[in-house]
PDB file of N, CA, C and O in Angstrom:
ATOM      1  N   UNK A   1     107.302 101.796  95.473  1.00  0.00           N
ATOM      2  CA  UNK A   1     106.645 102.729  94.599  1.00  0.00           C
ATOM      3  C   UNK A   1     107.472 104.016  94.591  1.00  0.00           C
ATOM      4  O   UNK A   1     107.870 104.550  95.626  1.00  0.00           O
ATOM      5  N   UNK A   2     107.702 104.471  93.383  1.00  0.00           N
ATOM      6  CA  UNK A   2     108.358 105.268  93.406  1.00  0.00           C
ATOM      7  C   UNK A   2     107.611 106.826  92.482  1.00  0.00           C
ATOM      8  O   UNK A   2     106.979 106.901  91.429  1.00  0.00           O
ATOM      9  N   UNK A   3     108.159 108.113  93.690  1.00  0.00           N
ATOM     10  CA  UNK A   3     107.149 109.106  92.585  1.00  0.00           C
ATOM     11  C   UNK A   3     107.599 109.403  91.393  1.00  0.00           C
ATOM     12  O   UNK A   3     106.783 110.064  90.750  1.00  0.00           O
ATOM     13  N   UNK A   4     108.755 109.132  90.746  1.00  0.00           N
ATOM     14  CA  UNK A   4     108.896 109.077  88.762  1.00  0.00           C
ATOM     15  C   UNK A   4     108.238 108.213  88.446  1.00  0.00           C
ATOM     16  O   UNK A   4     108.024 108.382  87.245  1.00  0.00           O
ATOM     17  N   UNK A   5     107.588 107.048  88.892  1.00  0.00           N
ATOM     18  CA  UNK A   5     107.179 106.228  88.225  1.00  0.00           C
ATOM     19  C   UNK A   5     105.199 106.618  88.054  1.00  0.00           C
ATOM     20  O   UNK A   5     104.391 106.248  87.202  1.00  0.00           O
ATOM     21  N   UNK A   6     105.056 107.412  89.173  1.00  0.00           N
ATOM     22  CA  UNK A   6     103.652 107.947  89.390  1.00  0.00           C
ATOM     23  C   UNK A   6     103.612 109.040  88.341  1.00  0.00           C
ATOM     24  O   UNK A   6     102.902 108.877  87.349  1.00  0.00           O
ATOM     25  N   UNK A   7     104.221 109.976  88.472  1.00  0.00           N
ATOM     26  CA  UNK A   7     105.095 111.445  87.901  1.00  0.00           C
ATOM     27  C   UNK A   7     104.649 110.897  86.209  1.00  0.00           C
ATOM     28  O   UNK A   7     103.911 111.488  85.421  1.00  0.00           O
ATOM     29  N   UNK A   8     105.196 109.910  86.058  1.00  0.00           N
ATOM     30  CA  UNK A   8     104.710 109.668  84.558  1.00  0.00           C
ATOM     31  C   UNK A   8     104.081 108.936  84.133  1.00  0.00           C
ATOM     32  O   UNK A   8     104.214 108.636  82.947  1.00  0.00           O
ATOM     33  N   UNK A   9     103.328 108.465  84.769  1.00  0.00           N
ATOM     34  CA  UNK A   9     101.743 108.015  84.865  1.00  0.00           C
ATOM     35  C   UNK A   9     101.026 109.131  84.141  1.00  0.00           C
ATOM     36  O   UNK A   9     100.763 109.497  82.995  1.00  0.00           O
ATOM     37  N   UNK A  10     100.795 109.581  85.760  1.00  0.00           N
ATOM     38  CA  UNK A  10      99.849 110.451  85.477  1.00  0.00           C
ATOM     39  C   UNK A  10     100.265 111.845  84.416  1.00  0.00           C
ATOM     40  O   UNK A  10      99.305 112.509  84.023  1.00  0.00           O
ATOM     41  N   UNK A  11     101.633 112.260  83.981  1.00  0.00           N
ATOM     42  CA  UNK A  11     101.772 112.638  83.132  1.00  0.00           C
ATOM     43  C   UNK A  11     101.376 112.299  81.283  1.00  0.00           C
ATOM     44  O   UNK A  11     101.074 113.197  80.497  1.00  0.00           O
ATOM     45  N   UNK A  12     101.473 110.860  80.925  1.00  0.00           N
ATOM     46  CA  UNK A  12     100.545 110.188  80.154  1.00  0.00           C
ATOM     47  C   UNK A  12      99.398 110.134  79.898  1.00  0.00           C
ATOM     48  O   UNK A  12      98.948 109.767  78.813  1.00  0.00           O
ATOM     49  N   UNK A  13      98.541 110.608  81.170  1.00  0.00           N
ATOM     50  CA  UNK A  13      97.149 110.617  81.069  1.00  0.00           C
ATOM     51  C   UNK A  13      96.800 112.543  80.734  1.00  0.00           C
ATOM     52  O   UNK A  13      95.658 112.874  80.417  1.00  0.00           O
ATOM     53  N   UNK A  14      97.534 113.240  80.818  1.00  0.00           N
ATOM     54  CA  UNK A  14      97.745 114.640  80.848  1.00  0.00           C
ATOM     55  C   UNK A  14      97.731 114.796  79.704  1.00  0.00           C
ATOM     56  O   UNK A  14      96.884 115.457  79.104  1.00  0.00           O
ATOM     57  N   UNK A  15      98.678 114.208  79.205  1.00  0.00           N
ATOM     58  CA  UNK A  15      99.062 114.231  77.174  1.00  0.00           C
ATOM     59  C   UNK A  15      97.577 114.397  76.357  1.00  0.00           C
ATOM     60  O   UNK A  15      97.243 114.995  75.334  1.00  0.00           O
ATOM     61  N   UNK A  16      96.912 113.607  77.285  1.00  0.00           N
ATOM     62  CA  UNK A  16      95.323 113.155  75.977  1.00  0.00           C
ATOM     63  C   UNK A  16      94.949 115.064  75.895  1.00  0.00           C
ATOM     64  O   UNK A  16      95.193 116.145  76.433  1.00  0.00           O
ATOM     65  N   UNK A  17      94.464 114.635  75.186  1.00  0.00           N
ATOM     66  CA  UNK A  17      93.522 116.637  74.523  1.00  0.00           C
ATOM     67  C   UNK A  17      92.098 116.266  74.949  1.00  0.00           C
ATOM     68  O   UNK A  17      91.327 117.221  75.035  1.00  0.00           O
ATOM     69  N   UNK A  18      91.697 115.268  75.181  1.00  0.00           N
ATOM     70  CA  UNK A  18      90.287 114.926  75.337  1.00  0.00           C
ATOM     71  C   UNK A  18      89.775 114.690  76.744  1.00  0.00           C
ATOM     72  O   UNK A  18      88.762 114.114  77.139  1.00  0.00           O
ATOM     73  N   UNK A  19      91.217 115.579  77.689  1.00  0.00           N
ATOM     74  CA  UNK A  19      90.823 116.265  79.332  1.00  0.00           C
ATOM     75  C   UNK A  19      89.987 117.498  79.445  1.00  0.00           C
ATOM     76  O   UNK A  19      90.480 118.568  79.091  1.00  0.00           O
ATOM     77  N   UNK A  20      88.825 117.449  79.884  1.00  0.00           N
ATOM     78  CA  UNK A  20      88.893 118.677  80.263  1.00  0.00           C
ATOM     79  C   UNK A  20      90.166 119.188  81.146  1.00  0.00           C
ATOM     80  O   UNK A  20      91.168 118.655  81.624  1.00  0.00           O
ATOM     81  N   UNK A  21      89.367 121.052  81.100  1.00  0.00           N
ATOM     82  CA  UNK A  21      90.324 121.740  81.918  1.00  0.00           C
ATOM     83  C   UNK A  21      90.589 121.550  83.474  1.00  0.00           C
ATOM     84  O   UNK A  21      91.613 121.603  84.155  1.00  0.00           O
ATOM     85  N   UNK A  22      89.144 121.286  83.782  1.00  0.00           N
ATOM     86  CA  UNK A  22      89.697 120.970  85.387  1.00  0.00           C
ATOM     87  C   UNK A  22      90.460 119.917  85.456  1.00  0.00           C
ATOM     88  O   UNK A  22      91.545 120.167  85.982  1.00  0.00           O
ATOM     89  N   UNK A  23      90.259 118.420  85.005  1.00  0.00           N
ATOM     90  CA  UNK A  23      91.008 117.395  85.278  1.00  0.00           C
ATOM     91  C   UNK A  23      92.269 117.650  84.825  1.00  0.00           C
ATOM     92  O   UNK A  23      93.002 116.792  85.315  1.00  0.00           O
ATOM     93  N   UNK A  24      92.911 118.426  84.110  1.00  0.00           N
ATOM     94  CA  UNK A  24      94.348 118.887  83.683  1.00  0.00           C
ATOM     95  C   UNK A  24      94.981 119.295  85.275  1.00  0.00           C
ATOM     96  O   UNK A  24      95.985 118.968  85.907  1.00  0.00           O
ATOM     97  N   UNK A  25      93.841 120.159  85.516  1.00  0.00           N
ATOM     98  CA  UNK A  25      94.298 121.135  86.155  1.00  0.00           C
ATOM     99  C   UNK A  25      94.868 119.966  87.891  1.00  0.00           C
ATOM    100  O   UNK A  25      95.867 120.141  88.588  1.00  0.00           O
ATOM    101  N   UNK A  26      93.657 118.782  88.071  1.00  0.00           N
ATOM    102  CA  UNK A  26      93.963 118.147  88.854  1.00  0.00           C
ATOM    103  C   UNK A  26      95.254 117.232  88.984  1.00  0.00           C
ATOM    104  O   UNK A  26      95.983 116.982  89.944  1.00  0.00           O
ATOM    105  N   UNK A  27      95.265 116.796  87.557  1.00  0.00           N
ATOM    106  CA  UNK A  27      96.468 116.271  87.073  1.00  0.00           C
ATOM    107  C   UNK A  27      97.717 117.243  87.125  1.00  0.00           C
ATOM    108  O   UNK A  27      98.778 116.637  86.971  1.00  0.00           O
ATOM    109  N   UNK A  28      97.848 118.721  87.321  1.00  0.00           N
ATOM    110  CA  UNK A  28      98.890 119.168  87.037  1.00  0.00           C
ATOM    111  C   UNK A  28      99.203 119.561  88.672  1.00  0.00           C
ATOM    112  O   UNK A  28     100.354 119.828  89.019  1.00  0.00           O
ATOM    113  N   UNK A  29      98.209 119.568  89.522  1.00  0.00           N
ATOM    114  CA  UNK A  29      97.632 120.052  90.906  1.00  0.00           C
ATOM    115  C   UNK A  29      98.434 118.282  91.670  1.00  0.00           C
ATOM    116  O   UNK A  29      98.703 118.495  92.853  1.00  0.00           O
ATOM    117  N   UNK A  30      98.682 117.290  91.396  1.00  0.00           N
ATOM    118  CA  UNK A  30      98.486 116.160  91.659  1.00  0.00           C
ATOM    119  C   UNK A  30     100.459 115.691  91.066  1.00  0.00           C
ATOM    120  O   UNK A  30     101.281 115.090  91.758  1.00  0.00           O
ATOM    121  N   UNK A  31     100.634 116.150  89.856  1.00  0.00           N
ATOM    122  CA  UNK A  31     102.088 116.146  89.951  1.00  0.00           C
ATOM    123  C   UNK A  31     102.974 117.291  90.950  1.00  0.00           C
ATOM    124  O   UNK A  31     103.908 116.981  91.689  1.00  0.00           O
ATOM    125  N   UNK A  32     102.635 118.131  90.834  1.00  0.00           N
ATOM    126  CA  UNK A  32     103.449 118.815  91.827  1.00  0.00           C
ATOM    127  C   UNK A  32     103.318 118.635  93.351  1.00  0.00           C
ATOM    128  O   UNK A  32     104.166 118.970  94.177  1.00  0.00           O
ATOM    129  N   UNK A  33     102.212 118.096  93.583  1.00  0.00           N
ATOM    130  CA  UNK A  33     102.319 117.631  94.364  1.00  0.00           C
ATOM    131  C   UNK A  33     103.302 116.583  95.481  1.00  0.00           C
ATOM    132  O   UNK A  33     103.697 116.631  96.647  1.00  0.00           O
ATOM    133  N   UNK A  34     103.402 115.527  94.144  1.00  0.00           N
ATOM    134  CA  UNK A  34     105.172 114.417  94.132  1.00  0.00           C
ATOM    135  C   UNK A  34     105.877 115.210  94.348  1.00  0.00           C
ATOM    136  O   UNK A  34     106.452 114.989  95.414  1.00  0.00           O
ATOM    137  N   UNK A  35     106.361 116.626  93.601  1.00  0.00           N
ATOM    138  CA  UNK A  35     107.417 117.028  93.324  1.00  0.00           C
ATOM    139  C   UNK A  35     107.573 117.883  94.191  1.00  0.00           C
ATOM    140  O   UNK A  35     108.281 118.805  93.786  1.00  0.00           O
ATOM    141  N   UNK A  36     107.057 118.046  95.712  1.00  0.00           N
ATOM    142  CA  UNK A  36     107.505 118.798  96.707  1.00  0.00           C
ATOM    143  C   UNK A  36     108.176 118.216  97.527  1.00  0.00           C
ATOM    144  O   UNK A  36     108.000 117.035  97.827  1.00  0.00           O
ATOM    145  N   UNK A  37     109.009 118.925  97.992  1.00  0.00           N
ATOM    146  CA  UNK A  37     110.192 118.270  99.011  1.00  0.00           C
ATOM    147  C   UNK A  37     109.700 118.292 100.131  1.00  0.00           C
ATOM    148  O   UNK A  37     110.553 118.930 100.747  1.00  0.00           O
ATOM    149  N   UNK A  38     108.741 117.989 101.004  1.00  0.00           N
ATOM    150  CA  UNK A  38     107.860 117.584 102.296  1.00  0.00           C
ATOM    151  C   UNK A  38     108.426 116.308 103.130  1.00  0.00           C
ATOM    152  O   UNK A  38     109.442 115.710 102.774  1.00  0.00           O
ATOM    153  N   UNK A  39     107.948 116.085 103.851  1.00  0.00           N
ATOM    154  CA  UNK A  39     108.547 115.067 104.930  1.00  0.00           C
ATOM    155  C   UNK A  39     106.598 114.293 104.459  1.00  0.00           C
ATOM    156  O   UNK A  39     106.448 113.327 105.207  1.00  0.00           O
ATOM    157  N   UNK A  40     106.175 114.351 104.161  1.00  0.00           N
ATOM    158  CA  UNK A  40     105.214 113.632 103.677  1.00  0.00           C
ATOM    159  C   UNK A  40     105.568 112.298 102.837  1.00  0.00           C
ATOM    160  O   UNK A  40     106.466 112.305 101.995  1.00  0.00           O
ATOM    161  N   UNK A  41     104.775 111.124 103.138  1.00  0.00           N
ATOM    162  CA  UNK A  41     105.876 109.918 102.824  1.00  0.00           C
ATOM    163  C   UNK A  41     104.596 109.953 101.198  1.00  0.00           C
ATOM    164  O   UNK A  41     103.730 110.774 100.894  1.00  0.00           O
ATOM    165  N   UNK A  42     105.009 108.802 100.582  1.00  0.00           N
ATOM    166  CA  UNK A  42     104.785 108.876  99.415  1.00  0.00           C
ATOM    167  C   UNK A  42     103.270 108.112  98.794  1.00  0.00           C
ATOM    168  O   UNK A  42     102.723 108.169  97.692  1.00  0.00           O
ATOM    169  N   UNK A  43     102.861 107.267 100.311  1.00  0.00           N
ATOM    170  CA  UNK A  43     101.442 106.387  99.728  1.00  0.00           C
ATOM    171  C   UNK A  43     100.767 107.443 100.327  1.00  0.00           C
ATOM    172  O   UNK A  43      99.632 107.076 100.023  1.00  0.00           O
ATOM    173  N   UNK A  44     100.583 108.551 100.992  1.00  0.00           N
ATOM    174  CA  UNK A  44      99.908 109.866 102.033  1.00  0.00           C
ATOM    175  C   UNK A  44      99.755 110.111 100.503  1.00  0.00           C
ATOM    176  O   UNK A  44      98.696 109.825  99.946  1.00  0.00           O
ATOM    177  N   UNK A  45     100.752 110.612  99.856  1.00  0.00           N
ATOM    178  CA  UNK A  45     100.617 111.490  98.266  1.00  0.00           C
ATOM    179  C   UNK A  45      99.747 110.875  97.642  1.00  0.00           C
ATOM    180  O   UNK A  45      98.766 111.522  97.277  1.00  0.00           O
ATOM    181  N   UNK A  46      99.835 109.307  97.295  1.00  0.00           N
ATOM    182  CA  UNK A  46      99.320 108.533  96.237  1.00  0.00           C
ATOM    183  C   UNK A  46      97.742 108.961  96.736  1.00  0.00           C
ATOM    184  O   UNK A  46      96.925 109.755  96.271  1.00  0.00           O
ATOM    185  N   UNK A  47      97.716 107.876  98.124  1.00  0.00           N
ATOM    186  CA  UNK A  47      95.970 108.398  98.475  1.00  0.00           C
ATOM    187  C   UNK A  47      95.364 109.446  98.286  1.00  0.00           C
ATOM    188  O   UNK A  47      94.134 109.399  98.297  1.00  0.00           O
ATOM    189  N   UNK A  48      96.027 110.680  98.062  1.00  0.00           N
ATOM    190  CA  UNK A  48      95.397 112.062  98.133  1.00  0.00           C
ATOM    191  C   UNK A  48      95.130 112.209  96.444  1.00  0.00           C
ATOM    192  O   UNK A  48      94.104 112.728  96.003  1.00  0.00           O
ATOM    193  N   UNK A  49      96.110 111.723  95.663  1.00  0.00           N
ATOM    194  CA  UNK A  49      95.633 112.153  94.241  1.00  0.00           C
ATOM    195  C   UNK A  49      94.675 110.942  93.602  1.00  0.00           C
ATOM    196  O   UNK A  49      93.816 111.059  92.729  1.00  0.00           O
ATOM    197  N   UNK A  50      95.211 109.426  94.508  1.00  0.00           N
ATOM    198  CA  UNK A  50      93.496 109.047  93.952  1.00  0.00           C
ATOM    199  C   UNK A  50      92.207 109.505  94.240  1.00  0.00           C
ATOM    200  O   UNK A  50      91.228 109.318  93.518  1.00  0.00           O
ATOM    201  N   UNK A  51      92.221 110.320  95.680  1.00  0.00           N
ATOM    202  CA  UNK A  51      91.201 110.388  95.678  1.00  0.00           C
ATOM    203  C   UNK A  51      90.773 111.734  94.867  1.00  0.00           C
ATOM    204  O   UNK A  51      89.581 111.862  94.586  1.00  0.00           O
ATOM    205  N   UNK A  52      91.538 112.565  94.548  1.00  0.00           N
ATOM    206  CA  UNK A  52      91.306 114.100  93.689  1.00  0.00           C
ATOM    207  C   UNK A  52      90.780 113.301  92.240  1.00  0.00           C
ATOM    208  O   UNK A  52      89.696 113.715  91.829  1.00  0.00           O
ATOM    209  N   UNK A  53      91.443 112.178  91.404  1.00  0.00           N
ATOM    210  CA  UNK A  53      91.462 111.613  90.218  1.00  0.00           C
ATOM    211  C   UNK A  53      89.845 111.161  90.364  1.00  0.00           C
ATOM    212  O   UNK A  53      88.969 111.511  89.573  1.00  0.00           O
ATOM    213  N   UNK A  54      89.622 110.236  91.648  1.00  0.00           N
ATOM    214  CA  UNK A  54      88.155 110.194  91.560  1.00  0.00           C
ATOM    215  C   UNK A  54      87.034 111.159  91.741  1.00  0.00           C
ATOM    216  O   UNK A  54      85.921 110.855  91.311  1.00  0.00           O
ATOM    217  N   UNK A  55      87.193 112.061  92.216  1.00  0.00           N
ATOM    218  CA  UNK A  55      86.403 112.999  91.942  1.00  0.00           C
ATOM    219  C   UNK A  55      86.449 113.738  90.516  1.00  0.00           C
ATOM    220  O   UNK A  55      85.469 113.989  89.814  1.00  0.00           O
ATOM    221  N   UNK A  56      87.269 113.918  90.345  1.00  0.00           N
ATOM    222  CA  UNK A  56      87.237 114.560  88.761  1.00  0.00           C
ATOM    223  C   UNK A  56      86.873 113.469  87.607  1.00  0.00           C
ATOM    224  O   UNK A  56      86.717 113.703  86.408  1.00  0.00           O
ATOM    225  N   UNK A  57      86.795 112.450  88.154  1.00  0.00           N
ATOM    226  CA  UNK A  57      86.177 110.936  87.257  1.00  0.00           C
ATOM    227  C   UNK A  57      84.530 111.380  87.280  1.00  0.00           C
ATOM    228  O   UNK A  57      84.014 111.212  86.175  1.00  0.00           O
ATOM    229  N   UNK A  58      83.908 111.738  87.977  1.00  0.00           N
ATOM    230  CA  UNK A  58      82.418 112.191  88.043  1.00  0.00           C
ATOM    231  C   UNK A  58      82.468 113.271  87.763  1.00  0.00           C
ATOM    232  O   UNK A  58      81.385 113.650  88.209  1.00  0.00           O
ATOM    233  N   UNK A  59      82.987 114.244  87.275  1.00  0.00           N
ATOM    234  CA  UNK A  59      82.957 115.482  86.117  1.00  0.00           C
ATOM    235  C   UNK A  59      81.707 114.937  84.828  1.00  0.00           C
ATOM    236  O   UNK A  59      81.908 114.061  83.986  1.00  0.00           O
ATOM    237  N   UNK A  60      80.577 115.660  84.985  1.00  0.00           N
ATOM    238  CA  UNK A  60      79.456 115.292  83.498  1.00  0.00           C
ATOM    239  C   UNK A  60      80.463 115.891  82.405  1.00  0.00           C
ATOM    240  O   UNK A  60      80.598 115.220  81.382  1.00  0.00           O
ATOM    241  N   UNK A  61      81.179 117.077  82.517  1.00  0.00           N
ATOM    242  CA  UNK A  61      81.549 117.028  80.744  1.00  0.00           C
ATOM    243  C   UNK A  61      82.713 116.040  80.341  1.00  0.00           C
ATOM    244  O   UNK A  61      83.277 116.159  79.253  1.00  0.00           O
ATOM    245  N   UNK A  62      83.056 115.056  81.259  1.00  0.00           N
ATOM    246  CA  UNK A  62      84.495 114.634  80.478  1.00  0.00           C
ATOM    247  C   UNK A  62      83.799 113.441  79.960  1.00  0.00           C
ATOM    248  O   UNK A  62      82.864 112.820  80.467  1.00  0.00           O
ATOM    249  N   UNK A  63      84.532 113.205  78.675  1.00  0.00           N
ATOM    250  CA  UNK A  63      84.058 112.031  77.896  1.00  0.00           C
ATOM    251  C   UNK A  63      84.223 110.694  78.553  1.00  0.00           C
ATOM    252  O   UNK A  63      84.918 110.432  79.535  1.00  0.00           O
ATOM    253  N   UNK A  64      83.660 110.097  78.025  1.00  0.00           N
ATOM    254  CA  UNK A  64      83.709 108.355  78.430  1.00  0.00           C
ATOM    255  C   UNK A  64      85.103 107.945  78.288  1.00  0.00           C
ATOM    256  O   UNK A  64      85.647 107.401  79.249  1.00  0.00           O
ATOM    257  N   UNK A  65      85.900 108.189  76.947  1.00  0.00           N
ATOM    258  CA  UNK A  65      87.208 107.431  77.149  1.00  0.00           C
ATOM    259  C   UNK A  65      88.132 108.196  78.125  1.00  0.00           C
ATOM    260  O   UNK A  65      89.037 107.586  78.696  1.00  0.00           O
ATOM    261  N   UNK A  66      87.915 109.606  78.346  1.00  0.00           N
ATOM    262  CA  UNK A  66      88.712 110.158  79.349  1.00  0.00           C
ATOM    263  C   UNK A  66      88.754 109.276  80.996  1.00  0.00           C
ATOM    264  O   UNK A  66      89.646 109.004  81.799  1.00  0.00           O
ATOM    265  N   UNK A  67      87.229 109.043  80.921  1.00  0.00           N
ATOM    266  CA  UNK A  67      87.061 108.819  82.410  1.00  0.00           C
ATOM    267  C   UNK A  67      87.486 107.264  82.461  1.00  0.00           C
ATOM    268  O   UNK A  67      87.568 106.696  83.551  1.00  0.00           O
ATOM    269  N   UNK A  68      87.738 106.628  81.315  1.00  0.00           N
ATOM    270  CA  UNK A  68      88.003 105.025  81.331  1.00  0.00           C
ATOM    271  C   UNK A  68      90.201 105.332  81.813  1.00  0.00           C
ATOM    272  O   UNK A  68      90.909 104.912  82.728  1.00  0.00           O
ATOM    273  N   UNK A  69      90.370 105.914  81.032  1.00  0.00           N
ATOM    274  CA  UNK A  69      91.807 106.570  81.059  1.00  0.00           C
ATOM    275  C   UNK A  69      92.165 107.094  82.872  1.00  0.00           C
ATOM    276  O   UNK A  69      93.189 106.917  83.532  1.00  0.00           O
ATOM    277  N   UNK A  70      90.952 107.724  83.223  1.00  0.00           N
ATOM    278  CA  UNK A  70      91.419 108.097  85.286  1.00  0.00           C
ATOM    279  C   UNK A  70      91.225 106.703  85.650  1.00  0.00           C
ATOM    280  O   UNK A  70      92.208 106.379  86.316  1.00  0.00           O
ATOM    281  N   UNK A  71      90.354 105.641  85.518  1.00  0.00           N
ATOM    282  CA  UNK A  71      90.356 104.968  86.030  1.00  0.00           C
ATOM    283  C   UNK A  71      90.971 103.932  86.004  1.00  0.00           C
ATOM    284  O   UNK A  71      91.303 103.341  87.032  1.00  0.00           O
ATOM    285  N   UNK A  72      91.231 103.527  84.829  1.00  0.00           N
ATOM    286  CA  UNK A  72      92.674 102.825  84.420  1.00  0.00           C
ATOM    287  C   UNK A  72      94.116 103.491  85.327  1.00  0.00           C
ATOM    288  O   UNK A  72      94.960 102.625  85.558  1.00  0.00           O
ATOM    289  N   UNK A  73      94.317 104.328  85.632  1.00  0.00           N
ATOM    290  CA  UNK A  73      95.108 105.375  86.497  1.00  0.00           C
ATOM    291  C   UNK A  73      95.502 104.809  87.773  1.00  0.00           C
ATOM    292  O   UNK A  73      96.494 104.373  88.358  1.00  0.00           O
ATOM    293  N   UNK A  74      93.829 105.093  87.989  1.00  0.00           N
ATOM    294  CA  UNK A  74      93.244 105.331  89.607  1.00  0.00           C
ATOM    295  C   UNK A  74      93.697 103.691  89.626  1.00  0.00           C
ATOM    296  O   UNK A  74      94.615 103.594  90.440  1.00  0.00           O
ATOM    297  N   UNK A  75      93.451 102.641  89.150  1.00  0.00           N
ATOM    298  CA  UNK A  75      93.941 101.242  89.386  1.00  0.00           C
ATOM    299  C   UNK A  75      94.976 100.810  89.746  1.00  0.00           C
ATOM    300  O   UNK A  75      95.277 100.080  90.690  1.00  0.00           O
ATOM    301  N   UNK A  76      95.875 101.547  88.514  1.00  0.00           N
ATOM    302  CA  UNK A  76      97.588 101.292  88.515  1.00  0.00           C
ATOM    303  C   UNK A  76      97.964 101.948  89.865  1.00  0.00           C
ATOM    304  O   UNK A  76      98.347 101.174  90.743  1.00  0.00           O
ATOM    305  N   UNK A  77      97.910 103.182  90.132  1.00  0.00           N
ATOM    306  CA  UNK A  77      98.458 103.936  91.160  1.00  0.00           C
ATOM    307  C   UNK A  77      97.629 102.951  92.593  1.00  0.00           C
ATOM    308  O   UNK A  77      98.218 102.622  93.622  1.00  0.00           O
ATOM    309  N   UNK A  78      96.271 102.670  92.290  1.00  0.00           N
ATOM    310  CA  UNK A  78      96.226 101.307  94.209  1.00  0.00           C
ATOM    311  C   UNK A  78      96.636 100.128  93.865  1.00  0.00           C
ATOM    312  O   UNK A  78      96.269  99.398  94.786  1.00  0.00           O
ATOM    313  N   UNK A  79      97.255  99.414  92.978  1.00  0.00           N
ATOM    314  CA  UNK A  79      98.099  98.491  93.333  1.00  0.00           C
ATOM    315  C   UNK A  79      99.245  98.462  93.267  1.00  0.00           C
ATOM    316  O   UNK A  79      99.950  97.456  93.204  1.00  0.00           O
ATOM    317  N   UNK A  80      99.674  99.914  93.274  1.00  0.00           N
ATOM    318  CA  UNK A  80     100.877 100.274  93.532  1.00  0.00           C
ATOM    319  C   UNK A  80     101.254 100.661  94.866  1.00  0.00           C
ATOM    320  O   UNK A  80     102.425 100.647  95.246  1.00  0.00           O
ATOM    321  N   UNK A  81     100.377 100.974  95.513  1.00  0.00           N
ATOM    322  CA  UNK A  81     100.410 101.177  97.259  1.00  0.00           C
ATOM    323  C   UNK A  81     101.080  99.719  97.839  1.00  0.00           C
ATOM    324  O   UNK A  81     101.236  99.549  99.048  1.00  0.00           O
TER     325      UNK A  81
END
């Protein structure tokens, strides 16, 4: 697993307009994350932004296809572990 391949994942799911602001914000909170140079190995990263992605999946204002879109996500990124 590699983090460009996460990196633009979850960058794809960023693109939609039909995020709210917090989940942007998790999504943008969640790439930079990858993109720090840490001695932190890379499934430590993955686990931490699925679990941020699922919480912002139980957000009441985000729409239904948004939250079908994290979880479609949240899938790809654990069988990518």
């Amino acid at each position: 697993m590699k983090a460009g391949e996460i990196k633009s994942l979850l960058e794809d799911v960023l693109q939609d307009h039909g995020m709210p602001r917090n989940v942007r914000l998790s999504l943008e909170n969640s790439i930079s994350s990858l993109e720090k140079d840490d001695d932190e190995d890379v499934s430590v990263k993955v686990a931490s932004i699925i679990s941020a992605l699922d919480e912002a999946s139980g957000d009441p204002n985000i729409s239904s296809y948004a939250r079908t879109r994290i979880w479609n996500l949240v899938s790809q990124l654990e069988s990518m572990k």
